[in-house]
C-alpha positions in Angstrom: 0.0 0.0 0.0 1.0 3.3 -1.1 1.3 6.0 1.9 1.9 9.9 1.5 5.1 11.0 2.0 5.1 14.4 3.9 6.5 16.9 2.4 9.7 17.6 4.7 10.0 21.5 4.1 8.7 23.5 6.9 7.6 26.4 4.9 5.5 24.1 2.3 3.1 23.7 5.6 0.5 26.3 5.1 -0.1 28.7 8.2 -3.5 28.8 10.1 -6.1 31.0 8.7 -5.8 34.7 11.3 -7.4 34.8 14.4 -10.7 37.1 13.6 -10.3 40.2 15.7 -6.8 40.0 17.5 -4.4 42.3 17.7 -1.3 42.3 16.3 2.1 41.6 17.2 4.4 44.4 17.0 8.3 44.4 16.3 10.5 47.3 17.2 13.2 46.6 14.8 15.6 46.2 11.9 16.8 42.6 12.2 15.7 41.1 9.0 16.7 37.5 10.7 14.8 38.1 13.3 12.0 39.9 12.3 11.2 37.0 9.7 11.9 34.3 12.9 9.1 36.0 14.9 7.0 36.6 11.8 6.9 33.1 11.1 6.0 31.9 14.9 3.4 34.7 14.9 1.6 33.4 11.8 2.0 29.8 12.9 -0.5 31.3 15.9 -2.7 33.1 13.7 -1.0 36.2 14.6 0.3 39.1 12.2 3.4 41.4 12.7 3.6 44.6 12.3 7.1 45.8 12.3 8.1 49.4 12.8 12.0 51.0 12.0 11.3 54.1 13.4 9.4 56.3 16.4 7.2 57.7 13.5 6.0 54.6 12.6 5.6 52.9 15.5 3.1 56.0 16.7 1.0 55.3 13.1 0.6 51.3 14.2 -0.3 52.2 17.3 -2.6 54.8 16.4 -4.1 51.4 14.3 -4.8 49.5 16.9 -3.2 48.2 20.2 -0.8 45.7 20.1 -1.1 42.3 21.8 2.4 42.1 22.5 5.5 44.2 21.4 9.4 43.0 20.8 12.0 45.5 21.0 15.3 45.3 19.3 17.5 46.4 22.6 20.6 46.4 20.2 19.0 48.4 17.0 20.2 51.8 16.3 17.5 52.7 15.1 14.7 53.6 16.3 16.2 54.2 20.0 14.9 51.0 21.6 14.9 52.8 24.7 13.0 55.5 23.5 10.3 53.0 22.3 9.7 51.5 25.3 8.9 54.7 26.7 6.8 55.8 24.2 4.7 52.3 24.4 4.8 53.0 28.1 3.5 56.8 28.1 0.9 56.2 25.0 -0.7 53.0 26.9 0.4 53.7 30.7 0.4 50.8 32.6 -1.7 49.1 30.3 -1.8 44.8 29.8 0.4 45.9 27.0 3.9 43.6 27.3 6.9 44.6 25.9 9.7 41.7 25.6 12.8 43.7 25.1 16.0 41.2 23.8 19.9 41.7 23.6 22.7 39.9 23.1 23.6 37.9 26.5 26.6 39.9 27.3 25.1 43.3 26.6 24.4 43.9 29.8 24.2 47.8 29.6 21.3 47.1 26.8 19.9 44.7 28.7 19.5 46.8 31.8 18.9 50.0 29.4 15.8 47.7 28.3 14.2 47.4 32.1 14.9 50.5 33.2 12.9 52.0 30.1 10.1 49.9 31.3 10.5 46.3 29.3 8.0 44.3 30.5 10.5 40.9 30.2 14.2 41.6 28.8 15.9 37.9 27.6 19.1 37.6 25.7 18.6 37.1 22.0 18.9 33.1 22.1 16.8 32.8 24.9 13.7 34.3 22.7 14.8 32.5 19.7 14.4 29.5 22.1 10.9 31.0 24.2 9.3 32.7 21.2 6.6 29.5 19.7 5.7 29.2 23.5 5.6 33.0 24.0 3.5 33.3 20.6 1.3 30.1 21.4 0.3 32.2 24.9 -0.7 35.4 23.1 -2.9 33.8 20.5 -4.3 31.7 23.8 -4.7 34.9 25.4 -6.2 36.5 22.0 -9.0 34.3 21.6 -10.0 34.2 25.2 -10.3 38.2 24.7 -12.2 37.2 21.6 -14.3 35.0 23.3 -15.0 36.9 25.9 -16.0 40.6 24.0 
């Protein structure tokens, strides 16, 4: 008997149709590598990112819609990832809005810079590339509940 043979390239496997009505995910960054690593776990969740390279934009997604969740490049020159973090922090106060700031493990001064803007969680850069399907698979969880529940 003849059985399927699955097709062994990730990308061939098509992503989940969006979640209706969830917010997106938004990336404060120029990382191409990155940005398409966290693009990818975010539409394997239903999710879509929205990516912004500079203050400017970052202000026009947010005056979109509210973000479920918000990575910051702690490294990128620009926009001033610090700067960011406070703008996310002043436009939504104290807000549900989390902000995952991420560094290179022995950039400690970005890595501090990153909480003491405000960073809701700061990880070093392998330590989201390890966390990020879990911390994706949470937000669309957390997503539809909202959904569900408005």
């Amino acid at each position: 008997m003849l059985r399927p043979v699955p097709d062994p390239h990730p990308l061939a496997t098509p992503y989940p149709p969006p979640l209706q009505g969830a917010r997106p995910v938004f990336a404060v960054m120029s990382d191409l590598l990155f940005r398409s690593k966290i693009d990818d776990a975010a539409r394997r969740n239903g999710l879509e990112l929205r990516v912004a390279k500079s203050l400017e934009q970052l202000e026009r997604h947010l005056g979109k819609s509210e973000p479920s969740v918000v990575f910051v490049d702690l490294e990128a020159d620009s926009p001033d990832p610090t700067a960011a973090i406070r703008a996310l922090r002043e436009r939504a106060g104290e807000s549900a809005v989390r902000v995952i700031g991420f560094a290179g493990h022995t950039n400690i001064a970005a890595i501090e810079a990153g909480r003491a803007a405000g960073a809701s969680l700061v990880l070093a850069r392998s330590g989201l590339a390890s966390q990020l399907p879990t911390l994706l698979e949470r937000v669309a969880e957390a997503e539809r509940a909202r959904g569900d529940s408005g």
